[in-house]
Residue, then its C-alpha position, 0 to 999 in steps of 0.5 A: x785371895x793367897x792360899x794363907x788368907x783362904x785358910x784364915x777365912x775358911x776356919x773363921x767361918x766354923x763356930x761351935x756349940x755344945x748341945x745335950x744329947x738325948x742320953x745326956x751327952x754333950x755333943x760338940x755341933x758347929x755351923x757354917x754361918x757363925x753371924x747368922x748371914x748366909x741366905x739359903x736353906x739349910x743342910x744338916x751334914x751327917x759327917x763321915x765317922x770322925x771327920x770334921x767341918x774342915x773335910x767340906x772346903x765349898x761350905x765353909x766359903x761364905x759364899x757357898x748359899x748353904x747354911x750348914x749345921x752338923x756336929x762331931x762324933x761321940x768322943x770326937x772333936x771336943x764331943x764327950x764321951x757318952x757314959x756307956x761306952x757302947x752308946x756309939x751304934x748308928x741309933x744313937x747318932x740319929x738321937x744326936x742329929x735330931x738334938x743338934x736339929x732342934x738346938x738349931x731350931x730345924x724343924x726339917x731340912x735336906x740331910x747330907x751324908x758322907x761316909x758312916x754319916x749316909x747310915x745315919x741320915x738314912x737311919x733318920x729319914x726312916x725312924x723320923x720321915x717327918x724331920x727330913x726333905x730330902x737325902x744327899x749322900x755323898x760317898x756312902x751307902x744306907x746300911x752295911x757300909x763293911x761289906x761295900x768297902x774294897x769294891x775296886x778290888x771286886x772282892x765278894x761281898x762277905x769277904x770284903x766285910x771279913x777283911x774290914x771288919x777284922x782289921x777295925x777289930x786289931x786296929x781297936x785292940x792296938x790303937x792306943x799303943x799307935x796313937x801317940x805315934x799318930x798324934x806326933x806325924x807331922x801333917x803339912x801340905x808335903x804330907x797331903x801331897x804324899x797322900x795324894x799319890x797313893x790312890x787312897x785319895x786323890x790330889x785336892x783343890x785346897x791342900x791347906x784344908x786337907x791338912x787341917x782336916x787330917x790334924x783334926x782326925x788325927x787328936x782322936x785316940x785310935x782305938x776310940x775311933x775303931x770302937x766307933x767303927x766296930x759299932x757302926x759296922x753292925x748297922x743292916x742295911x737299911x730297907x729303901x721302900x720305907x723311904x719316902x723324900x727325894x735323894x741323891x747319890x754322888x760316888x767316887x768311882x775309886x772308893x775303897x771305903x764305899x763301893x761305888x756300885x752299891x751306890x748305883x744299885x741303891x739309887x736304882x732301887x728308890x722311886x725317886x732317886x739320882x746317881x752321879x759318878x765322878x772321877x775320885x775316892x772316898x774324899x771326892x768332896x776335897x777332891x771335886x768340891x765344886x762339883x760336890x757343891x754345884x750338885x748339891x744346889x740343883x738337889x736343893x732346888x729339885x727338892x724345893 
């Protein structure tokens, strides 16, 4: 399959659905499994902060034996807006998974997590322990995520949050002077290559995903994705004992975004809990996705 008709198939394997939110708001969710033909359990994601389906190259193969349901932010990705704008907070999003889970008929399933989207499954698994078999977080920790970031930097944990949590604070107040300056950068493959060789993120399998991926990121207002991530950076930390299912780390050991350490230190603290490393950053996903989805699968099965 050429590069073009991996693309092809990758996007037609998204389909979308609106779905109503606890407090009314319409919720753009999407699934892998658009005919309703993948035989294998499935997996609510709880995406990263303003990403999308096209950030998980492994799950949008037809043959990746997970059926994959998830949806888009609050205003992001053809989600609306919620009426009052500080219905961003990480228990909203929580209201959001269990809407799209019960449009889905999930009564319960495996969580998985990326980035802000940990805060969020493992938020749920407390306030709903019912609803959720088990946790798979990817590059993300259960609770103050600000004060983990730029951990390869060994900056102490209040200053880390200080620094973060400002500049989300100047980028929410100037992003909508940068955003038609964003939405006009011309994102291609030589893009993505550039991308790769900064350390932010490392080199991926499928570039033309990548691109896809950062189009997508990039239709969202900046100052409306800095006041998502203002809100969510005042999500506590979220208390492990209360914490019953199965759950699974897998960290980059170069994330800035989400301290690899604190991953480690979290899978410690749970009964019954793994942690594996793998050579990336905060995309380790588009970095590893085989490797990602290959764990992903024994979690499945130890979960049963």
């Amino acid at each position: 399959m050429t590069t073009s008709e991996a693309r092809t198939t990758a996007i037609a394997s998204v389909s979308f659905h609106d779905v109503l939110s606890d407090d009314g708001t319409v919720l753009r969710a999407w699934t892998n499994d658009p005919a309703g033909r993948i035989d294998g359990p499935t997996v609510v994601l709880c995406n990263g902060l303003g990403t999308n389906a096209y950030a998980w190259p492994a799950l949008l193969d037809p043959d990746c034996d997970v059926r994959v349901v998830s949806w888009n932010h609050r205003g992001v990705g053809g989600s609306d807006r919620p009426t009052d704008p500080s219905h961003v907070e990480i228990g909203h999003f929580v209201e959001d998974g269990l809407s799209v889970m019960d449009y889905f008929g999930i009564d319960t399933a495996v969580l998985m997590g990326w980035s802000m989207g940990v805060n969020t499954m493992f938020e749920l698994a407390v306030r709903h322990p019912e609803r959720v078999r088990g946790l798979f977080a990817v590059a993300g920790v259960p609770g103050d995520t600000f004060a983990t970031m730029l951990a390869p930097l060994r900056l102490p944990r209040p200053v880390a949050r200080a620094i973060t949590v400002n500049l989300a604070r100047v980028m929410s107040l100037g992003g909508r002077a940068l955003t038609p300056i964003a939405a006009r950068l011309p994102i291609g493959p030589r893009t993505i290559d550039l991308l790769t060789h900064t350390g932010f993120m490392f080199p991926v399998k499928h570039p033309e995903l990548a691109v896809e991926a950062v189009r997508e990121f990039l239709t969202t207002p900046l100052d409306w994705y800095f006041h998502l991530a203002l809100s969510t950076s005042r999500h506590a930390r979220v208390s492990l004992s209360r914490v019953t299912v199965p759950c699974a780390f897998v960290a980059g050991s170069w994330d800035i975004l989400a301290g690899a350490r604190d991953m480690a230190s979290a899978a410690a603290r749970l009964e019954d809990a793994t942690y594996v490393e793998l050579r990336g950053t905060h995309f380790v996903a588009m970095e590893q996705p085989d490797a990602v989805h290959d764990l992903l699968l024994e979690f499945i099965a130890r979960v049963g």
